[in-house]
C-alpha positions as CSV (number, residue, x, y, z in Angstrom):
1,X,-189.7,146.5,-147.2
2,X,-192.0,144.3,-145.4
3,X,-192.7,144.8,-141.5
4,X,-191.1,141.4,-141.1
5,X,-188.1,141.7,-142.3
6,X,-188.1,145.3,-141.1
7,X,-188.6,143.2,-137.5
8,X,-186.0,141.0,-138.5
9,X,-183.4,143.9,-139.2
10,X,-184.1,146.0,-136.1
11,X,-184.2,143.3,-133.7
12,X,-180.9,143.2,-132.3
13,X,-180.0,147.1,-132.8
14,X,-183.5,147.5,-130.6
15,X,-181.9,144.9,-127.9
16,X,-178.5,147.1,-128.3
17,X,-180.7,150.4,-127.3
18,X,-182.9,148.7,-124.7
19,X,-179.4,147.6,-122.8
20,X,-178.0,151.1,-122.8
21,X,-181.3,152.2,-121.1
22,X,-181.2,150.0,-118.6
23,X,-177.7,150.3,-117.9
24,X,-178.3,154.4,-117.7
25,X,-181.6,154.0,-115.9
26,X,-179.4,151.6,-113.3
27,X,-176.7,154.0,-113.0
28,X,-179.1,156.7,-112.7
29,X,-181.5,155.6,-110.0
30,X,-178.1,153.2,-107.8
31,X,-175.8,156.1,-107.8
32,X,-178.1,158.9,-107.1
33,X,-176.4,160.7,-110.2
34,X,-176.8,164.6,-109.8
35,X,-175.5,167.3,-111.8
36,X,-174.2,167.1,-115.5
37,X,-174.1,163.5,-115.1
38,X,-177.5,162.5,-114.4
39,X,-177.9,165.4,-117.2
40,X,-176.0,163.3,-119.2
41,X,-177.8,159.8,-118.3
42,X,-181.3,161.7,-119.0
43,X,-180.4,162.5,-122.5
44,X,-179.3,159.0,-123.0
45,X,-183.0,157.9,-121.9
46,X,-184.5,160.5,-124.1
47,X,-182.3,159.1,-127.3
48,X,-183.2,155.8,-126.6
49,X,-187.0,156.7,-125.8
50,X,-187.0,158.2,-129.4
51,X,-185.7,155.5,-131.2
52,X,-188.5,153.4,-129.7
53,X,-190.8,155.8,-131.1
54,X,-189.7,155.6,-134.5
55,X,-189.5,151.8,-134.3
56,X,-193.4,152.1,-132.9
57,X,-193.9,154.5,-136.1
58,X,-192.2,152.1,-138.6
59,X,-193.7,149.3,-137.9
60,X,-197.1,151.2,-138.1
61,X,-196.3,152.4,-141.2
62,X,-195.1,149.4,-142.9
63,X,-198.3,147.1,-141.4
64,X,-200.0,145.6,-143.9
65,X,-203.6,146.6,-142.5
66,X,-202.4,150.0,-140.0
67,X,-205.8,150.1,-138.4
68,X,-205.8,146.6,-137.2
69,X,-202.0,146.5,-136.2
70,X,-202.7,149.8,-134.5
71,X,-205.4,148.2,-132.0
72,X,-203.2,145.0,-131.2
73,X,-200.6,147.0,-130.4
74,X,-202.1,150.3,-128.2
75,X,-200.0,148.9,-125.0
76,X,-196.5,150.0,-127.6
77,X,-198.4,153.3,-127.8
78,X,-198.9,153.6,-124.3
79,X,-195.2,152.7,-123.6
80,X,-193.4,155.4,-126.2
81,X,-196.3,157.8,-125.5
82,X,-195.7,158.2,-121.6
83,X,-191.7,158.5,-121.6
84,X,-191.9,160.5,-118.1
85,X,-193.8,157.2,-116.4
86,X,-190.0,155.7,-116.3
87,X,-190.9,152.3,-114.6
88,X,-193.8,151.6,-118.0
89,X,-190.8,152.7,-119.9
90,X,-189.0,149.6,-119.0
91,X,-191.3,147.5,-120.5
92,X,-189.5,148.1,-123.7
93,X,-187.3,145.7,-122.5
94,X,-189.4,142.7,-123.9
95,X,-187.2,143.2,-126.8
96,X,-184.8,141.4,-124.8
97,X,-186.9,137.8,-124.5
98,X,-188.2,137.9,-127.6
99,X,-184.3,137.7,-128.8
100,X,-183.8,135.5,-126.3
101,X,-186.3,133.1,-127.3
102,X,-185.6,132.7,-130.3
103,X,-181.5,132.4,-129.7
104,X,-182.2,129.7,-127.7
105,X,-182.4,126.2,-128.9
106,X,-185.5,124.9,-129.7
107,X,-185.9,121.7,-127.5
108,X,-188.0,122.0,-124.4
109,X,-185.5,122.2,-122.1
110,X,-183.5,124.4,-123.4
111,X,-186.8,127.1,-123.7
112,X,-187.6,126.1,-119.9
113,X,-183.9,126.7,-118.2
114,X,-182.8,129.4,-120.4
115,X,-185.4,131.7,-121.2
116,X,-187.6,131.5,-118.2
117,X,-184.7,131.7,-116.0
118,X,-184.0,134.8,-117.9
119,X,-186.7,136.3,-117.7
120,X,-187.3,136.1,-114.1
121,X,-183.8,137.7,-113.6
122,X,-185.0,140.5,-115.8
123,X,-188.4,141.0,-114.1
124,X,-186.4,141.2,-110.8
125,X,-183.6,143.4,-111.7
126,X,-186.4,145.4,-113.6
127,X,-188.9,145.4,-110.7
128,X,-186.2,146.2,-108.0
129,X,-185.2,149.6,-110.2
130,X,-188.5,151.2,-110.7
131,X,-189.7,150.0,-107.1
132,X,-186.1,151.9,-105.6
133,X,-186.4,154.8,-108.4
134,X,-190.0,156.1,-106.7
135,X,-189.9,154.6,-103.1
136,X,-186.4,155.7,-102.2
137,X,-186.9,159.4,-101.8
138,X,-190.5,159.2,-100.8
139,X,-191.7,159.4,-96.9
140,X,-191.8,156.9,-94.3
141,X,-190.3,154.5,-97.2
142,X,-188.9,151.2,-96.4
143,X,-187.1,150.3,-99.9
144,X,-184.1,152.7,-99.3
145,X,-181.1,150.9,-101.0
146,X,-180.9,148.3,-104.1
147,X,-180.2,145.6,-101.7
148,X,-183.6,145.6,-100.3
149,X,-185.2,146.4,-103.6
150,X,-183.6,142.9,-104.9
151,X,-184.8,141.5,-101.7
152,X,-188.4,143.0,-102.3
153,X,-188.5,141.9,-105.8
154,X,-187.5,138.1,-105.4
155,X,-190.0,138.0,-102.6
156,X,-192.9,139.3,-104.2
157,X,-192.1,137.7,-107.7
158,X,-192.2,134.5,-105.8
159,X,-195.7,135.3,-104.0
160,X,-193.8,134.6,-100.6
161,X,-194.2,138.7,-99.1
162,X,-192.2,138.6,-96.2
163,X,-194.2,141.9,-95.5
164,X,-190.4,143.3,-93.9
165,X,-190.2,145.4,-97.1
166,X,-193.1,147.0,-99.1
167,X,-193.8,149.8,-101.3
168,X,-195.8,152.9,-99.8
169,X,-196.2,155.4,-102.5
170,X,-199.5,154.2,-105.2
171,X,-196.3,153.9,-108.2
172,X,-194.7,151.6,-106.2
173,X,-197.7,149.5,-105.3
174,X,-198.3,149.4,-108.9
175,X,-195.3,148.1,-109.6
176,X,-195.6,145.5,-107.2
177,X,-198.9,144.2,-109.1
178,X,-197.3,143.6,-112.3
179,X,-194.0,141.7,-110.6
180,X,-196.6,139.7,-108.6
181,X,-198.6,138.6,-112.1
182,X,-195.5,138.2,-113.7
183,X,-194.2,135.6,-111.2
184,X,-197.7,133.9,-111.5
185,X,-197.2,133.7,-115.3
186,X,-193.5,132.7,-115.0
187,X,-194.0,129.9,-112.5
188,X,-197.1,128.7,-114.9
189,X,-194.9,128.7,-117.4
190,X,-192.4,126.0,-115.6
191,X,-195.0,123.8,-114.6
192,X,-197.0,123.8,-118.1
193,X,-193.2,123.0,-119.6
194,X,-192.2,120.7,-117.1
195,X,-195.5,118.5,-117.5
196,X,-195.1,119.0,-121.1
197,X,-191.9,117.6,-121.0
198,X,-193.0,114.3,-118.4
199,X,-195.4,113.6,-120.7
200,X,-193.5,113.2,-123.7
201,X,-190.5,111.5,-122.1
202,X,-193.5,109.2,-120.5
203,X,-194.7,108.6,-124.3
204,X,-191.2,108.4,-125.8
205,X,-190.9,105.5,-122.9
206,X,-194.1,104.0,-123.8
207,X,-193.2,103.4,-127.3
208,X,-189.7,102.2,-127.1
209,X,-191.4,99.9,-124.4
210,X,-193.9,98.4,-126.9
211,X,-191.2,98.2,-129.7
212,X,-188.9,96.6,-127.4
213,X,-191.4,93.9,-126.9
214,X,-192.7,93.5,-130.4
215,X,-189.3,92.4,-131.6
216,X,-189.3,89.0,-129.7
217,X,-193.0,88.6,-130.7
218,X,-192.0,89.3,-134.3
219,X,-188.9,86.2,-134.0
220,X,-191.6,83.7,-132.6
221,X,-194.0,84.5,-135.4
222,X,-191.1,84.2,-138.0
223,X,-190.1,81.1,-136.6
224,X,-193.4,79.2,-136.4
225,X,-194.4,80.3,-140.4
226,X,-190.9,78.8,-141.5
227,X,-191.9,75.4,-139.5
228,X,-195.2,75.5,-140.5
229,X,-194.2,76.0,-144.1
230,X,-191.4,73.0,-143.5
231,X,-194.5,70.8,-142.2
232,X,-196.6,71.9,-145.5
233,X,-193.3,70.7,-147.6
234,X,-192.9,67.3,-145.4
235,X,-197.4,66.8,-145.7
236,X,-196.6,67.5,-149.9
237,X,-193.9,64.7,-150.1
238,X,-195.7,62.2,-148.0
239,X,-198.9,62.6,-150.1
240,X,-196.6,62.2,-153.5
241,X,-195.3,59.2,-152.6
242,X,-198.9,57.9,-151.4
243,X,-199.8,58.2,-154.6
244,X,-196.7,56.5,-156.4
């Protein structure tokens, strides 16, 4: 089996797993689980977590050159090989746009409405979970509840900082970086789409304009060679009957 179409199997039982970790991470870090449930919610993580290590394994062992593939790839290593960091452990969640990106349709609007839109939900929901998993219990915090942690999240995704809410502990203000850079790459991503998109409408404009007013051009010239060629005719019979 080739690490494509091993990619291309795997892809949507990966998305499956990565759901079910969010949904126990949620349900873990909202509900302030204790006891045999959040027992119970941790050895969910830890199933998933080691399914996304034998994923990282496979496709290392079915890459075509391993030493190169290992390289581009030492961020997936970093991911399965730090499964107590919980918030890096989210970035498994990838899986989730990469299906998404593909599933959508492949016109240019579609990939600007659907799957940046999705991803910016994700980054927040993401973002507001690992920012309310290591600030909520910490001292003098100010993200206490999952309302303000959504509240934190669109505002910082968005580069507007309020500065009501902010993380205090050095995890939190980690986090903060990366939702900050992703927003800057998510709203670079709408503008380079949206200009994309102008410009080609603008084009497609352009030449339907030009065609548009070829067409009468086109009838003029077709009219003037069939009365120059009647004039040609008419010159022809006027010599001929010179000459008789």
């Amino acid at each position: 089996m080739t690490q494509q179409r091993y990619r291309d199997i795997a892809e949507w039982p990966l998305m499956g797993t990565a759901l079910v970790f969010l949904a126990a991470y949620a349900w873990q870090v909202i509900g302030h689980i204790e006891g045999r449930q959040a027992d119970v919610l941790e050895g969910i993580m830890w199933i998933t977590w080691a399914i996304f290590a034998a994923d990282y394994a496979a496709n290392l062992w079915l890459a075509e050159n391993r030493k190169h593939w290992f390289i581009l790839n030492l961020h997936e290593l970093l991911i399965v090989a730090l499964p107590f960091f919980r918030p890096l452990r989210l970035l498994r969640l990838v899986t989730l746009l990469s299906v998404l990106h593909r599933t959508v349709g492949e016109t240019l609007r579609g990939r600007v409405v659907t799957y940046v839109a999705g991803s910016a939900v994700l980054l927040v929901f993401v973002g507001a979970l690992a920012v309310l998993d290591v600030e909520q219990n910490a001292p003098d915090a100010k993200i206490l509840t999952f309302g303000d942690a959504a509240w934190w999240a669109i505002t910082t995704i968005t580069t507007v900082g309020y500065g009501d809410l902010f993380p205090v502990t050095p995890i939190g203000r980690m986090v903060a970086a990366a939702l900050m850079m992703s927003g800057i790459a998510v709203l670079g991503v709408v503008t380079a789409s949206i200009a994309s998109w102008l410009v080609q409408r603008v084009e497609e404009n352009t030449e339907a304009a030009v065609e548009a007013a070829e067409v009468p051009v086109r009838t003029e010239v077709r009219e003037l060679l069939v009365e120059v060629a009647a004039l040609r005719r008419e010159l022809a019979e006027l010599r001929s009957e010179r000459e008789l």
